[in-house]
Each structure stands twice: as C-alpha cells, then as structure tokens.
N, C-alpha and C positions, 0 to 999 in steps of 0.2 A: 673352799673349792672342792671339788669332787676329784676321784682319782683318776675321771676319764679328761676333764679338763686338765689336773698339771699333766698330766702325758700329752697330750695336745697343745700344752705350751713347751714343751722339752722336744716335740716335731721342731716348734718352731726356731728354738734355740740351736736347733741341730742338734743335738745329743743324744736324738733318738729319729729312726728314720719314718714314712708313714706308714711304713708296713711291718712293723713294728709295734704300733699302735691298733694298726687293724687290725692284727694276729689276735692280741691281748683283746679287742674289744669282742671280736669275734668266739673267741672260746670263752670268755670270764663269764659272763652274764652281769651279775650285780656285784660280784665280788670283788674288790678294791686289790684285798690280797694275791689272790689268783691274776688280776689283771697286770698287778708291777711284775710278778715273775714271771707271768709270761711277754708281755716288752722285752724285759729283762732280757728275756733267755733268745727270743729273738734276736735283739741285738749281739748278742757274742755270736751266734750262730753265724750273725754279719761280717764278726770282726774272726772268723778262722776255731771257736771256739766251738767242740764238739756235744760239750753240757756246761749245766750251772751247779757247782756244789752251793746246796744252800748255805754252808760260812758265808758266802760273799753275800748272801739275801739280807746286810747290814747296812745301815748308813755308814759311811768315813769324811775323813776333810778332803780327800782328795777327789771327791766323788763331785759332777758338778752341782748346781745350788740347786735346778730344778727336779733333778732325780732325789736328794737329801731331802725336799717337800715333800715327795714322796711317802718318804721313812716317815716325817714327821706324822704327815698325816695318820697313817696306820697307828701311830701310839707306839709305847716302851718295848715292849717283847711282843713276838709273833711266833708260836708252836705250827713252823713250816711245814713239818711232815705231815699235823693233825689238818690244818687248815687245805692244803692242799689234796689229802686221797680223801679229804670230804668232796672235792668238787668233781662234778662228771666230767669235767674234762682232762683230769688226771686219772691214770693209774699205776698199780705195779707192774703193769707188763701181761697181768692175767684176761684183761680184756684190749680193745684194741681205739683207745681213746687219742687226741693229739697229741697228749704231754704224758710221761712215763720218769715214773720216781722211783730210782733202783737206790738203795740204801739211801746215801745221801745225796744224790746227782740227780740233778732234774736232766730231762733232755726232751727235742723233738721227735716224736717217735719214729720220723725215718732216719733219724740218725742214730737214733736208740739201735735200731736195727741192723741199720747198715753194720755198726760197730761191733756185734755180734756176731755179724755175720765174718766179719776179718778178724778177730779174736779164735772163733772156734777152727777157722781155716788155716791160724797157723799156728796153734794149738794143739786142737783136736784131728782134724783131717792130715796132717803133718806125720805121716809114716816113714817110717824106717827103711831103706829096699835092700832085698837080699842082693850077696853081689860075693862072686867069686874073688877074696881081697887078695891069692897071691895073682891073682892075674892083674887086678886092680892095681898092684903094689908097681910092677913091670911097667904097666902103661903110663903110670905116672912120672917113674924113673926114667924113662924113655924122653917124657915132653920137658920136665923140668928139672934144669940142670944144677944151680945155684947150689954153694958151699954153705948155705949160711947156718948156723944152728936149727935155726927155723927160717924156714921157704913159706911165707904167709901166703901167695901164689897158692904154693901147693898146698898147704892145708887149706885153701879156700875150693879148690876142685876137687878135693878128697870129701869136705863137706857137702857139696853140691851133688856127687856123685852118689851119695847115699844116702840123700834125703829127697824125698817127693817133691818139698818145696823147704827152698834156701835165697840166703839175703847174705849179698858179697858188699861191704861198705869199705867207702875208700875216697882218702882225699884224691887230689888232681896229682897225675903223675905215679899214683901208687900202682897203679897196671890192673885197671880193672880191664880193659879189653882187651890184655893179652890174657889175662887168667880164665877169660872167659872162651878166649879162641881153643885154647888148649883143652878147657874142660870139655867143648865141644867135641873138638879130636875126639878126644880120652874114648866120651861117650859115643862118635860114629867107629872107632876100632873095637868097641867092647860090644856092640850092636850088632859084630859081624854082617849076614847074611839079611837079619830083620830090617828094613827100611824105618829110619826113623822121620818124620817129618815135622822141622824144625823152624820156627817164626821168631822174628826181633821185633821188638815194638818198644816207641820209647811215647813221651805225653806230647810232646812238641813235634813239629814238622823237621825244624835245623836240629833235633836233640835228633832224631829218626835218619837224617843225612850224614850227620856225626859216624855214627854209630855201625852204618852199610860202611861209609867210609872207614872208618879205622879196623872194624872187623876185617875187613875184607882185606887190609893191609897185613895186618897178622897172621892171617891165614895160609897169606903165601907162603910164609916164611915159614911155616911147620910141617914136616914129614908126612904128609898125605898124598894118595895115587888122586889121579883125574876123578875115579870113577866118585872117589871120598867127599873131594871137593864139588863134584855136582850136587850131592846131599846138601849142601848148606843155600838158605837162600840168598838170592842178591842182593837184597832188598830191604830195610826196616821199615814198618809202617808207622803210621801214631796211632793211638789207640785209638781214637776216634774210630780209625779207618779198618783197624783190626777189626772191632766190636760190629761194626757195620752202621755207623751213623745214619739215621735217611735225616733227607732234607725235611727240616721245618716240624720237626717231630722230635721228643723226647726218646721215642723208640727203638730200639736195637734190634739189629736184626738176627745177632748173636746171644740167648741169653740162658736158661736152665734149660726150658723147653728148646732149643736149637741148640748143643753146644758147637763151641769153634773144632776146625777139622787139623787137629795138630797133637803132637805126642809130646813136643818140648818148646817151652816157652821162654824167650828171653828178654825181662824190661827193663833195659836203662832208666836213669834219671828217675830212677824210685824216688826219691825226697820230694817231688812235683805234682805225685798222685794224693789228690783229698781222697776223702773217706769215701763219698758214694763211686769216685769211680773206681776205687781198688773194690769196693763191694760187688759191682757191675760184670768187672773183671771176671773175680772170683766165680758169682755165677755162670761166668757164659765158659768155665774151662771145665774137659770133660774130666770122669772122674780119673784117671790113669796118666792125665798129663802133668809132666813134669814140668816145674815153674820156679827161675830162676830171675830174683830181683838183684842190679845194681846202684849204687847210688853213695853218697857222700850224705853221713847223715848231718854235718854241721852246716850244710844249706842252707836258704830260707826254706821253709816248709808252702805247700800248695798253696794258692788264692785263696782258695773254696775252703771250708772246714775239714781240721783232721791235720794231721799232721803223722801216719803211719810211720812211715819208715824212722824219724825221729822215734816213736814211741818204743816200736818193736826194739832197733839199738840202743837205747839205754841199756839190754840187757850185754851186749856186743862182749862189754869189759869185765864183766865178771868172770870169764871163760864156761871150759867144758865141764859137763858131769865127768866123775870118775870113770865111766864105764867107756864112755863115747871120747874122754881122753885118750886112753887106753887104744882105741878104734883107731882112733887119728896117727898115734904114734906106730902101731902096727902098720898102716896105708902108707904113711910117708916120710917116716924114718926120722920126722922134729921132736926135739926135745920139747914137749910138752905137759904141763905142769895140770893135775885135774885142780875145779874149783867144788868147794864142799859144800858150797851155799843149797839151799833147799829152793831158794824162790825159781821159778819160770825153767826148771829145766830142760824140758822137752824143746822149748822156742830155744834157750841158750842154742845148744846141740846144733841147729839149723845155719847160727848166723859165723861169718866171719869178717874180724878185721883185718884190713891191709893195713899196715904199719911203716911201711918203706916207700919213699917216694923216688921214682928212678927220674923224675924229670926236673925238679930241684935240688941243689945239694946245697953245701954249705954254703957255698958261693952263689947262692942264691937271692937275691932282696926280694925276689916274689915270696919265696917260698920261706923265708924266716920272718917275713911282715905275716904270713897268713897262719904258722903258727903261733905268734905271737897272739892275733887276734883271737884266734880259739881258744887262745886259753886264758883269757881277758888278762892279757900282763902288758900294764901300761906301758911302765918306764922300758920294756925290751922293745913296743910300738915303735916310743920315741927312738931309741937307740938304732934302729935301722935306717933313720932319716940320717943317720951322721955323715953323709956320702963317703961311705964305702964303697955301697954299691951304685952301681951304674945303672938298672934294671927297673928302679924308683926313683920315684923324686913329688918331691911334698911342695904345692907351694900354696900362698895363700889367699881367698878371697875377700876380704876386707874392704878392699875401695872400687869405686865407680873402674879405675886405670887397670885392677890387676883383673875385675872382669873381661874387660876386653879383650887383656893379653891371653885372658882363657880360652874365648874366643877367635881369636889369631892362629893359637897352638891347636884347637879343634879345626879352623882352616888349612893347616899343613899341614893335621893327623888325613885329612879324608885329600891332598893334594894329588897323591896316585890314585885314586880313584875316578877324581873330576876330570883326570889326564884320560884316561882310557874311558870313558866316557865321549870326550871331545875326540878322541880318536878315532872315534868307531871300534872299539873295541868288540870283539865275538858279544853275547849276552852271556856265556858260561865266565869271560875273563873277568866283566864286568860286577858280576853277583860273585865272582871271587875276591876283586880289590875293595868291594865293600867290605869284606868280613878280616880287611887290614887292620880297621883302627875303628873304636867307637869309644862312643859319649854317652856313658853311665849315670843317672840320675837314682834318687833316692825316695823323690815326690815326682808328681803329676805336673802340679800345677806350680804357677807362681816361676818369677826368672828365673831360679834355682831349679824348677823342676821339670819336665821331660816340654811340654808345650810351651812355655817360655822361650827355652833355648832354642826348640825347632826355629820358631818366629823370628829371635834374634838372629840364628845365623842363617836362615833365608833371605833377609833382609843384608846381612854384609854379603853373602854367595852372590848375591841378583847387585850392590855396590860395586864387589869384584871385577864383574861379569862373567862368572863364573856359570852363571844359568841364565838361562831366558825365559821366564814364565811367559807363556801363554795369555793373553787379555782377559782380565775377566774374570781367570782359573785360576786351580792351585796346582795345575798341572806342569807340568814343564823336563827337560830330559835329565835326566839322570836324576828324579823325584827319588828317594827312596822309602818305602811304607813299608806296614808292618800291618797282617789283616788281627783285625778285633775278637771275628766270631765265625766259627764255624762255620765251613759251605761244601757239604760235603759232595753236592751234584758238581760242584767244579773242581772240587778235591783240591782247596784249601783252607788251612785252618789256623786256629789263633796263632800267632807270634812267627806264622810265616813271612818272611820278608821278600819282597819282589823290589826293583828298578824300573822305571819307565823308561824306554828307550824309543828311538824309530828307527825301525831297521824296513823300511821302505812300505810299511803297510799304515803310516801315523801311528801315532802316537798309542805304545800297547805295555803292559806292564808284566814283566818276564820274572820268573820265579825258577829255582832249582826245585827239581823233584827228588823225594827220598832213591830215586832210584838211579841219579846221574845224568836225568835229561833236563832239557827246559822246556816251560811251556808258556806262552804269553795267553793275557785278557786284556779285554776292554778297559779301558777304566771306569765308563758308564755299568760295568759287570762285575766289580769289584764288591766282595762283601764288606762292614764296615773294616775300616782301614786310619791307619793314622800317620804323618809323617814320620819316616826312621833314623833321621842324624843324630839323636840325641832318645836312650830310649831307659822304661825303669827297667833296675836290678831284678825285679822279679821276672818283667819279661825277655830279660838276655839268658835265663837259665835254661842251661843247654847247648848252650855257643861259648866258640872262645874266641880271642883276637889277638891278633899278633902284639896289638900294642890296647888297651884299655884306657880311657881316662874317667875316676870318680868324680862329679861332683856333688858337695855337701850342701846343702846351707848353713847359715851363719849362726841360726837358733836350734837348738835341737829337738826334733818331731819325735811323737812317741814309736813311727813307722824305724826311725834309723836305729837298727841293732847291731848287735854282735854278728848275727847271721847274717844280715844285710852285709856288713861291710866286708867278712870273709868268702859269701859269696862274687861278690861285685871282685874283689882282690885275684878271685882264683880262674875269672872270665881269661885274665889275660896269660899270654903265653911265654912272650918275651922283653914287653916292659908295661909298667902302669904307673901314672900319674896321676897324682891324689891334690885334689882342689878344694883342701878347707881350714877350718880354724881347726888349730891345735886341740883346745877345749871341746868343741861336739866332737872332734875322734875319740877322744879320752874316757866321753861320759858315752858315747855310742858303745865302744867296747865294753863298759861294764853294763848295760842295758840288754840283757838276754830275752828273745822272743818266749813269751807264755803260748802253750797254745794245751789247754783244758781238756784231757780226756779221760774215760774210764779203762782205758785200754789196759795199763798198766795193773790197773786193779783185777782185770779181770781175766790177765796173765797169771796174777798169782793167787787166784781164789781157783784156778783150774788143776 
C-alpha cells in the first residue's frame, strides 16, 4: 500500500482526521516521508499541540496500528531533518514555506510565527519603567496592609507596577482581583494629573461579567475620590469584542496597522488564551501600553493550540534575579530571597505568584481536595473523602440505580432555579439562580458526557413536569443554552449562557451582558447554541457556582487529567459533589495534560 492509502485508512479508523490528510497530501507531493509528518503534525495541531519534535517521528506500541503501518512502511531509520529541508515544502524559517523546522521542532508555520511573536513580546519588548520608588514605596504602604513576612499581594503590584507587561498567577481565592484593584489605584494616584485610559478584557463572555463584577466590588472598598473612580471602566469586554471581531470574517479590526486606543490593559482568565489569539492581542496593543495578565496557571489550557500562560509560569517558582529582588524588597518591604539561576531572567522578573488563598482555609474540603489534586497526591485525594468535611462528598457511579440518584441530586441542585422560573422571576433573577448549581462533565458525548445528560434529564424535567416543551421543538421555558460560535453583530459569543423565558413577547432567550444589563433574542436568531444543564469543564472556565457537581466516567479517557479535574473542583464556591469511580480519580490525578511547545526553549536561548 502506498502512504497516501494507509493515511486514508487511519481517516477511516478515526485516528487521523481528513484534514489531516489533506494538509499532508496537499504539501508532500510524492514524498511518503514528508507526507506522515505532515498528518502528523496536523493532527497535534488538532489535539492543542503547538509543534512536532521530531523524537516522536517514531513508531511505539502505544501508537495506534494503522499510524505504526505507517513507520513500517518507510523502513528502519529516517534522517528527519535531511529528508525534510530537502522538501519545498519545508524550511528553516529563511523562506516562507508551510512547514518550518527550528532545531528539532517541526511546526505550522503560522504557529511557527504566532509563537515568536509571544516569545519576543514577553522577552524582548518586556521593558523595565522608570518609577519614582519612594513615592512607589508610600502608595503601596498605603493600599496594602498585611503583617505577613511577605504580602504576595504586594509584591505582585510592585511587579506590575514596573514592568510594561506582567503575569499575576493565582489559585481561586488567592486575590487576584483584589491585587489587581489596588494595583490599579496604585497606578491612577501615581498618574496624577495624566489621564490614564484603562480596559478589562477577559476570553469568555461570564469570565468578562465575573470580572466587571468583582472589580468593581473592590474598588469601593479602596481609598479613592469620585473623580479616581471615574477613571476606571465599568465594564469588561471579551476579547473578541475588544479586538473588534466583524461578523463572518477572520478580520480584526484592531491589529498593528490600527492599534487599540488604551494606555493599560487588564486580562483575566489568561490560561484560556491559545497562541494565535495572545499573538492577535499582542499585535493589535500600541507600543506604550501597559499589559497586565491574570490567571491560574494549573487550569486546563485553551481548546485551540498553545497553552501560554502554562508555558510562560513554569518559570513563576524559580523567583527573582538578584538585582530585581533587591527592587522588590526596597518597593515593599518582604522578605525576599534573590534566585541565582541563569535561565529566563528577564520573563522571571515579570511574573508573580499568589501563594495565600484567603477564600479556603484549612477547614476547607474544596480547597484541600484541589491542593491535593495539584500536586498529584493520591492517598491525601482519598483522605479528604473521610467526612470531615461538609463542603464534599464523593459518591459512586457504578449501577443503572446510583445513576439516577445522580440524576435526582441534579433535579434538586437546579430546584431554585425551575422555582423562579415558574414564578415569573425578573430575567436578571433567573440568569442569577442558574449560576446556583451545575453539572460538570468531562466528555461530550455518550451518558456520561455533556449530551447524554442534557437528554436524560430533559426527559425526567418534562416526567416531573417541571417543563413544558413546546410540540415539535426543543424549545420550551426556562431551556437553558450555551452559544457555540461567535456572533459578534448580536454581541454574543462562545460559552455565553442565556435562559429562554416569555415575559409577554413569546418565547425569547435572555442573556446577561458584561456590563450588568440583559438583552433577549429570537431563538430562530440564535448563533449555534447547545443545551446548558449539564455542560464540559472546559467550557465552564471562567464561571463559578455556589455548588458544582463532577461527573466522571466509569473508564478512563485520555481527555480526563490532573488539570481537568483541578479545574472542574475550583468552579465551585461552596460545595461540590464528585460522581465517580475511586479508580479513574486516582489515575486522572496522575495523568498530566501535555501540551508541546517551543516557547520554553526559546525563553532560554534569548
């Protein structure tokens, strides 16, 4: 068989997708070799990976049968590098071909690029700003009060405060929106007289409502006149909305040639941004603005390829240079210890950790199950099951019976909600008591995963009578959805969640806006959209809920990780219930997401 045919049988098998194959058949020409690496590389590109180091351009046993046909075919050894910048459709980067081989990392070359382009920017374009430090020293003493040896707070707004562009990471509860309130202050009292013009932007639409909302809570509460607090804006937007999405178009209307019209930038829910769109970003900010990421780097990482914020913290733990320790301890008075290492200085210098979580304590079960899971330690997993606490609860899904009762407990988690519903509840109360309780999946599909569960408890909701679907439709009141894709002429976007309600005009589907209002649509006007009772972990990133419930399946997928399950854990606020086998938590905990970049490398070859 030829090596256009087994790839064409590996479509079929699913292991490889067809565009995948058509990438490969499209650039290879005749070449057998050129054509599996480029599949290949396609494929990871599918699965969140940002290149191929050619190591992996090996057969294994874990590899499936008809990709190892593959190896076979080509014979014993393959001289990757020689084979490959023979072919025109490879090069090093010096001409402008599809596929680009930097040492030993193949890539697509607009990932090649994108990746360059966020390498060099928080790297290279990563300057230092002058700054009056005993005045610096005052305003900081001023906002942040804390006795502790070190105030991670504060050396996180001391960092911010004097670098161009900085990255504040932090579990749930470690106070990234207050640190970020304050750093703000900091910067409109040290701005005086200057007008600064300040934008929040997070990836999501609820991560962008989050974020208006909790800022804006903080804000009161910090020593600033009227005129201070007009400076800030009301509002977060998503990045979409920032960048200027047009409908139906790839286009920006934000980009080097136009940049954005703002002097300080602030984006939440960093760990959510793939690579082309922090690349996107990067382009469209002008050169003087200052840009300020937050985010939780033990998240899952974005859908799309790239996994930034991950990359960049790795470096987080090593600490500060000598010099910029030193900086830190003159600004804000911690005890801080310099680190000697040589690798990635300039980016260290940038970043900091939050280390204190003020919204868990020890008496926590959220918050001692989601350390545990971070730091993949089983037997402490188990140990927080032992009911101690109140705040958890583990049970299991094993038979046809303890399904349903899952079911049943998903019926009472969403009970205030179906109530103010049936009430006639405002639409603001309504899109509030949804955001009480949810149903967390791991997969898509299948009972266990996000569509399954929809189906089954529409089907007991409408037994209940709980709903009344509509004839015909999947419509019916208190529906709750979740849109798919982008629509930026109606100004909604993926993993925004609306209610369908009738509040006297039929049947219309009402959404919160980042800024506090609502707005309803048709549902004939709806971009894709999908039912929201039961929704994945990746798409609840950004939201939290009073009460969370995970479920697993009973096998374990190579999707369920360590990050998965610490994300999914940290959704909730005040209690979560975890629905699986003992066994897939045990082995998902030690199952860490891969996700393939050069970034790292080329932090430290800078």
């Amino acid at each position: 068989m030829t090596m256009q045919e087994l790839l064409l049988e590996a479509v079929e098998q699913r292991v490889l997708r067809p565009l995948d194959v058509q990438f490969a058949m499209m650039v290879a020409g005749e070449e057998p070799e050129v054509m599996l690496a480029a599949a290949l590389l396609s494929k990871d590109a599918g699965e969140g990976h940002v290149c191929l180091p050619l190591s992996r351009l090996v057969p294994d046993e874990q590899m499936p049968a008809a990709l190892q046909s593959c190896f076979v075919l080509l014979g014993e050894s393959v001289d990757w590098q020689a084979v490959l910048l023979r072919s025109p459709a490879v090069s090093g980067a010096e001409t402008q071909t599809p596929m680009i081989l930097t040492g030993e990392r193949l890539y697509l070359n607009r990932l090649w690029r994108n990746e360059l382009t966020v390498a060099r920017f928080f790297s290279e374009t990563n300057a230092p700003l002058p700054c009056d430090e005993a005045q610096l020293r005052q305003t900081l003493d001023g906002l942040f009060s804390s006795g502790e040896a070190i105030d991670w707070q504060k050396v996180a707004a001391a960092v911010a405060l004097t670098r161009r562009i900085s990255v504040i990471s932090g579990g749930p509860g470690t106070g990234k929106t207050t640190t970020v309130a304050k750093l703000l202050a900091a910067l409109i009292q040290l701005s005086g007289e200057q007008k600064c013009r300040i934008r929040l932007a997070a990836p999501t639409g609820k991560a962008a409502a989050r974020l208006t909302e909790s800022l804006g809570g903080a804000l009161q509460k910090l020593p600033l006149t009227e005129a201070q607090l007009a400076l800030f804006p009301n509002e977060a937007s998503t990045l979409h909305r920032l960048l200027g999405a047009q409908p139906g178009s790839q286009r920006l209307r934000y980009h080097a040639g136009n940049p954005l019209h703002l002097d300080v930038l602030v984006v939440d829910e960093a760990s959510m941004i793939d690579l082309t769109m922090m690349s996107r970003l990067i382009d469209a900010l002008p050169p003087h603005a200052r840009v300020i990421f937050l985010g939780d780097r033990d998240q899952l990482a974005s859908v799309e390829a790239g996994a930034v914020l991950g990359d960049i913290c790795t470096y987080a733990s090593f600490g500060y240079t000598a010099a910029r320790a030193q900086e830190l301890v003159r600004l804000t008075g911690c005890a801080l210890e310099p680190d000697n290492s040589p690798v990635a200085g300039a980016l260290r210098d940038s970043l900091c950790l939050l280390q204190k979580s003020y919204r868990f304590g020890s008496d926590s079960g959220i918050g001692q199950l989601a350390a545990a899971v971070n730091r993949g330690d089983r037997h402490s997993t188990r140990g927080v099951f032992d009911g101690t606490f109140t705040d958890i609860e583990k049970k299991s899904l094993q038979s046809s019976e303890e399904y349903q009762a899952m079911l049943d407990d998903a019926l009472e988690g969403y009970q205030y909600f179906l109530t103010c519903v049936q009430q006639q509840n405002t639409p603001e109360q309504v899109i509030a008591a949804f955001g009480e309780y949810q149903l967390l999946c791991a997969l898509r599909e299948g009972p266990f995963g996000v569509s399954g569960l929809n189906d089954r408890l529409e089907q007991l909701l409408a037994q209940k009578r709980k709903i009344n679907r509509l004839p015909h439709s999947r419509w019916y009141e208190g529906r709750p959805v979740m849109i798919s894709r982008n629509d930026s002429a109606l100004g909604l976007f993926n993993g925004d969640i609306g209610i369908a309600l009738d509040r006297g005009q039929g049947l219309r589907v009402w959404f919160m806006m980042p800024e506090g209002s609502v707005k309803s649509v048709q549902p004939s006007r709806l971009p894709e959209h999908d039912t929201a009772w039961a929704m994945t972990v990746h798409k609840s990133q950004g939201s939290e809920f009073n009460h969370a419930a995970l479920i697993l399946p009973t096998q374990l997928s190579p999707v369920i990780t360590r990050e998965l399950i610490y994300t999914a854990i940290t959704r909730a606020r005040q209690r979560l219930s975890l629905y699986t086998d003992e066994r897939v938590l045990v082995q998902a905990i030690a199952a860490r997401t891969e996700r393939r970049s050069g970034l790292s490398a080329i932090f430290e070859s800078l």
